[in-house]
C-alpha positions as CSV (number, residue, x, y, z in Angstrom):
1,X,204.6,162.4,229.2
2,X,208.4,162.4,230.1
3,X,210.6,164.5,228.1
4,X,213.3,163.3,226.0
5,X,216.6,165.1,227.0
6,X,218.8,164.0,223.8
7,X,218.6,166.1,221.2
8,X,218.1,164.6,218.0
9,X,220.3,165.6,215.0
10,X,218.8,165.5,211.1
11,X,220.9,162.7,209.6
12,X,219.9,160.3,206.0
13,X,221.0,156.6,207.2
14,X,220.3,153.7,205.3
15,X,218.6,151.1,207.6
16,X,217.7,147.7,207.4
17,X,215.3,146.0,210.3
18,X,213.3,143.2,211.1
19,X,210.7,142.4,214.1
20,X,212.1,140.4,216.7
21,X,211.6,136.6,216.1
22,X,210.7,137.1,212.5
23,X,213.4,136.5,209.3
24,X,211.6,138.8,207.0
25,X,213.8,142.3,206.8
26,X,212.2,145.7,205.9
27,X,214.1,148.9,204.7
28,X,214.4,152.4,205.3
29,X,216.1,155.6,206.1
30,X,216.6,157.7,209.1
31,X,215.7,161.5,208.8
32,X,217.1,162.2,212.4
33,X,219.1,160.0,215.5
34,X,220.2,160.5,218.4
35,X,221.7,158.5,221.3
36,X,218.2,157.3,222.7
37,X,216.1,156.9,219.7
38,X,215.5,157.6,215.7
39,X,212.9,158.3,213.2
40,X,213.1,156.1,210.2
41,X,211.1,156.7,207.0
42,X,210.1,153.1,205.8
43,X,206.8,152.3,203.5
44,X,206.3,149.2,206.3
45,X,205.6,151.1,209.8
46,X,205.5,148.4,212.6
47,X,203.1,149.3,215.0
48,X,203.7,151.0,218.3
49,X,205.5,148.6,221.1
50,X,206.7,146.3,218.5
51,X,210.3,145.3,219.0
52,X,212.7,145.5,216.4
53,X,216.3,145.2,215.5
54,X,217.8,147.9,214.0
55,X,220.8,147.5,211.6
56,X,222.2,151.6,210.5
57,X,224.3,150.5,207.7
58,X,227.4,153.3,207.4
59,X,230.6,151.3,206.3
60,X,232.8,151.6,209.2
61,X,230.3,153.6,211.4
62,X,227.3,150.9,211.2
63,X,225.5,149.3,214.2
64,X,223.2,147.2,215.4
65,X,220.5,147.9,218.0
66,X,217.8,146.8,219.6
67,X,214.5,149.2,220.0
68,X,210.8,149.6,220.5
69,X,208.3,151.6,217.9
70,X,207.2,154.6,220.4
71,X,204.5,155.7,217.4
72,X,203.8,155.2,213.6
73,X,203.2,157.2,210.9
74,X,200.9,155.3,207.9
75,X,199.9,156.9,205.0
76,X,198.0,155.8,202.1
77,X,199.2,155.4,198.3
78,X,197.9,158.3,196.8
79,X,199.3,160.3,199.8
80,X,202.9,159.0,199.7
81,X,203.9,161.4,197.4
82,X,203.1,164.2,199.8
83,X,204.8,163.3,203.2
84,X,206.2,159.3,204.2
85,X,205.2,157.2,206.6
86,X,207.2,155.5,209.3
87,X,208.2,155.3,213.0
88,X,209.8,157.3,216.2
89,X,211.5,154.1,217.5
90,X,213.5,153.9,221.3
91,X,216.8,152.5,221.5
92,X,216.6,149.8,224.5
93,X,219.8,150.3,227.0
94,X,222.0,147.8,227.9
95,X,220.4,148.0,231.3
96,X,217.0,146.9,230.0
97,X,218.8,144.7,228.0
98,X,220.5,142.6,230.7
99,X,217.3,142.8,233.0
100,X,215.5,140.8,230.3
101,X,217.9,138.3,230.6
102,X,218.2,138.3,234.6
103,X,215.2,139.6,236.2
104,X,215.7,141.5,239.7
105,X,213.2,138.9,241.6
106,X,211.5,140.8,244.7
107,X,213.5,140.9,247.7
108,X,217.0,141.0,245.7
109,X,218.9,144.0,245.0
110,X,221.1,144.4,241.6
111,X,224.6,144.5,242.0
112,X,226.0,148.0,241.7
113,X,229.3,148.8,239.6
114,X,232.1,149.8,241.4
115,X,232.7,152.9,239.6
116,X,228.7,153.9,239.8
117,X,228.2,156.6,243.1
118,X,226.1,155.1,245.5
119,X,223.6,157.8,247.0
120,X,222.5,157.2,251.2
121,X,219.4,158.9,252.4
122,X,220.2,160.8,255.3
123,X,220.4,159.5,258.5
124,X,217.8,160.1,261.4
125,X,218.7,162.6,264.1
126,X,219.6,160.0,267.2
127,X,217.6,159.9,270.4
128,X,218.7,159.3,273.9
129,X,218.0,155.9,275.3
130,X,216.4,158.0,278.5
131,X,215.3,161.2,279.8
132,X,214.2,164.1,277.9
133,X,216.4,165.6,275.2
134,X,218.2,168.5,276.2
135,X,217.3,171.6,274.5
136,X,218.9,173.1,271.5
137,X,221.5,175.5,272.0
138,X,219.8,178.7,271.8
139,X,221.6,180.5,268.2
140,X,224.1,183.6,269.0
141,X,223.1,187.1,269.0
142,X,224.4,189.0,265.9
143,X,224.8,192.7,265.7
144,X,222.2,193.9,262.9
145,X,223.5,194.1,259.5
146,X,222.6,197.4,257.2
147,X,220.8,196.0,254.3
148,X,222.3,195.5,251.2
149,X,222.6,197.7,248.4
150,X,220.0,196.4,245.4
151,X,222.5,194.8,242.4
152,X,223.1,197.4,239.8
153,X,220.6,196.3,236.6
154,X,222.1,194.1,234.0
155,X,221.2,195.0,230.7
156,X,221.4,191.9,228.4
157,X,221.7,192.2,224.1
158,X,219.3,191.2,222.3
159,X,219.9,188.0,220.7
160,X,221.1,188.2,217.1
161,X,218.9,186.8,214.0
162,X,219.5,182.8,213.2
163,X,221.3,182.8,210.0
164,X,219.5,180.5,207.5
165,X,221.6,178.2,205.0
166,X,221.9,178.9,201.3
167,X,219.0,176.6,200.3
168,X,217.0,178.5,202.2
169,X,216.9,181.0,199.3
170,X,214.7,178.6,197.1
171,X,217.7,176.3,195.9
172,X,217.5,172.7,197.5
173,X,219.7,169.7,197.3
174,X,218.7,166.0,197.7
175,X,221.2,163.4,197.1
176,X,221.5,160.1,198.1
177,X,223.2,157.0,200.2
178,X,223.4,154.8,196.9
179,X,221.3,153.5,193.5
180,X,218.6,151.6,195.8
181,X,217.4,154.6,197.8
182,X,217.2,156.6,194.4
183,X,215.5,154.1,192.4
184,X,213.4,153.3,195.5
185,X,212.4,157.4,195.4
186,X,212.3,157.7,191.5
187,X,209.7,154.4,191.2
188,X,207.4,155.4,194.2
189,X,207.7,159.3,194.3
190,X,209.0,161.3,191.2
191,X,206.9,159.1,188.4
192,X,204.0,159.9,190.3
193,X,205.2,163.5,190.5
194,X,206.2,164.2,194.2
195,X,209.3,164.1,196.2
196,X,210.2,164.5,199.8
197,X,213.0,167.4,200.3
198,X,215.0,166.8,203.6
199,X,215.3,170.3,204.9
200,X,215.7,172.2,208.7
201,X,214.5,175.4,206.7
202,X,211.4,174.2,204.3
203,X,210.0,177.0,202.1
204,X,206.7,178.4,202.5
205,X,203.3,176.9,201.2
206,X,202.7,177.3,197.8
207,X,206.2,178.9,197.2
208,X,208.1,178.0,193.9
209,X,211.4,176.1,194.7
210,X,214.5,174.6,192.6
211,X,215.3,171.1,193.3
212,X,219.0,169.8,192.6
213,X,218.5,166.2,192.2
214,X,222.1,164.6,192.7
215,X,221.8,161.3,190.9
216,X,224.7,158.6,192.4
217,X,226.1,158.1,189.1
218,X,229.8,158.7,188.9
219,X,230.5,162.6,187.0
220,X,226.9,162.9,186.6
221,X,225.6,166.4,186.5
222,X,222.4,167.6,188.9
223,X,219.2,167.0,187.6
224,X,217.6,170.2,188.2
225,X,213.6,171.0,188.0
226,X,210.7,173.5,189.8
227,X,208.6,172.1,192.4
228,X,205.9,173.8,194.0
229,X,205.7,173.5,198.0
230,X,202.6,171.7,199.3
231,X,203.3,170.5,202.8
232,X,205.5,171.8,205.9
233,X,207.4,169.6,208.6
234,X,208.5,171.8,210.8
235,X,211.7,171.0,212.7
236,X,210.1,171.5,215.9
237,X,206.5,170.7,217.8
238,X,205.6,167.7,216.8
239,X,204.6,164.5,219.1
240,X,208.0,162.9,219.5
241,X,210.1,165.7,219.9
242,X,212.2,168.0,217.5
243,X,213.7,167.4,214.3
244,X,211.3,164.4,214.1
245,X,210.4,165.2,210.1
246,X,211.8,168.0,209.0
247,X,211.5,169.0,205.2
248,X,208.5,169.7,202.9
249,X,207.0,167.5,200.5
250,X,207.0,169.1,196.5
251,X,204.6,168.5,193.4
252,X,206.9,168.2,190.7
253,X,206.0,170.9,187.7
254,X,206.7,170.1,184.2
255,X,206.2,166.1,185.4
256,X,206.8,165.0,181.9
257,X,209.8,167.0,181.1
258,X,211.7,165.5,184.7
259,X,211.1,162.2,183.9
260,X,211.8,162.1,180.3
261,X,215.9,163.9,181.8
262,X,215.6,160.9,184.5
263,X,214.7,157.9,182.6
264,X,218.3,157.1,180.8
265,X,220.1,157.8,184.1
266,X,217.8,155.4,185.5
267,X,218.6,152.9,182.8
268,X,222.0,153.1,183.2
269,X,221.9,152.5,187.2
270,X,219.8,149.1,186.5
271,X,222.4,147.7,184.1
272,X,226.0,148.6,186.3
C-alpha cells in the first residue's frame, strides 16, 4: 500500500457534496485535510471509489474539488452516539483531471510544460564501428594513505517531553461553524446522551471529563457538563493515515439536567 506523504492537519470544515451525476447534496464536516485528501464526518458515507464533488464552504477560503471515497466508515443508530461514520476521500489532481478529458492514446506522448525538468536516461557507452576496443587505461598508482582516525562520538540529547494543551487536563472545548452543525449534533447526539469531542489529546477510558459546550448564540455563556470517556481515536495508526479521527466519543452524565440547560438555547436558534 503506498504511503501518503501529506500530512494531514485536524481542521472542523463545513462541507456540502454530492456524487457525480446526481442533484441530490449530502452534508458534513471535515475532522482533518490536507493537500491530497480529507476525512469528512457525514451520517451518508458513499461507498469506496465513488466520485464525488466536494464543496468546503469557509467564506472567503471555500473550494470546490473533485475526489474519490478511498474507504467508509458506517455505523449503526444506536452506535452514533459513540463514534461517526463517514469517509477518507482523495482529492483528484488536475493531471488526472485533464487526462479524463484527453486520453494519452498508445503510441502518443503528453506534451511536457516548459518549466517541468525533463529527466534522459543515460546514454550507452559507444562502440567502434571495427576492430576490438582498446583497453582501458590502466588507473594510476597512489602512494598508500594511513587510515583515518575513527570520528570522535557524538553524543545527542535526549529529546524533551511533548507538551500537552490545556484541555488535556480534563477541560474540553467543542464549538461550532454555525446553528446547523449544532442543532444537527444536539438532535442526533446530545438528546440521546453522547457527543463526539474533537481532540489530538483524548483522555483515558473511563476517565471523568468537563465538556465546554460553546453554543453559536451571540454573548451566550458555555454550557458546561461531566462526561465520562468511552471510546479512543487516537491521532495516529489507523488505516488511512494520521490524524484521520482524532477525539473520543463521551456519555453524557446527568442527561436530563444538560438537556433541560440546552433546550431554550435551542428554541431560540430555531426562531432567529
Amino acid at each position: 500500500m503506498t504511503r501518503r506523504r501529506s500530512v494531514r492537519n485536524p481542521r472542523r470544515l463545513q462541507v456540502q457534496f454530492a456524487r457525480r451525476g446526481d442533484q441530490q447534496t449530502y452534508t458534513g464536516y471535515t475532522t482533518n485535510i490536507s493537500t491530497t485528501g480529507m476525512f469528512l464526518a457525514t451520517t451518508s458515507p458513499q461507498p469506496p471509489g465513488a466520485r464525488l464533488r466536494v464543496e468546503v464552504m469557509d467564506g472567503q477560503h471555500g473550494f470546490i474539488v473533485e475526489g474519490v471515497v478511498a474507504h467508509a466508515r458506517k455505523v449503526r443508530a444506536d452506535m452514533m452516539r459513540l463514534t461517526q461514520p463517514g469517509m477518507g476521500i482523495r482529492f483528484l489532481s488536475v493531471a488526472e483531471l485533464v487526462r479524463e478529458l484527453i486520453p494519452v492514446l498508445t503510441g502518443e506522448t503528453e506534451e511536457i510544460p516548459e518549466n517541468e525538468p525533463v529527466w534522459f536516461p543515460e546514454a550507452p557507452p559507444a562502440v567502434a564501428a571495427s576492430g576490438p576496443a582498446p583497453p582501458p587505461p590502466a588507473p594510476p598508482q597512489l602512494a598508500p594513505q594511513p587510515p583515518a582516525p575513527p570520528p570522535p562520538a557524538v553524543t545527542r540529547p535526549a529529546p524533551a517531553p511533548a507538551q500537552r494543551p490545556v484541555d488535556a487536563t480534563g477541560v474540553f472545548n467543542v464549538e461550532f461553524l454555525g446553528p446547523p452543525e449544532f442543532l444537527e449534533v444536539f438532535h442526533r447526539d446530545i438528546v440521546n446522551g453522547g457527543l463526539f469531542v474533537s481532540t489530538r489529546y483524548p483522555g483515558r477510558l473511563q476517565e471523568v471529563v468537563r465538556i465546554d459546550l460553546h453554543v453559536p448564540l451571540p454573548y451566550a455563556e458555555p454550557v458546561s457538563f461531566r462526561a465520562r470517556v468511552v471510546q479512543r481515536f487516537e491521532p495516529q495508526g489507523s488505516d488511512f493515515g494520521a490524524n484521520l479521527l482524532a477525539g473520543m466519543g463521551v456519555e453524557i452524565l446527568d442527561l436530563p439536567a444538560v438537556v433541560e440547560r440546552l433546550r431554550p438555547l435551542v428554541e431560540r436558534l430555531k426562531t432567529s
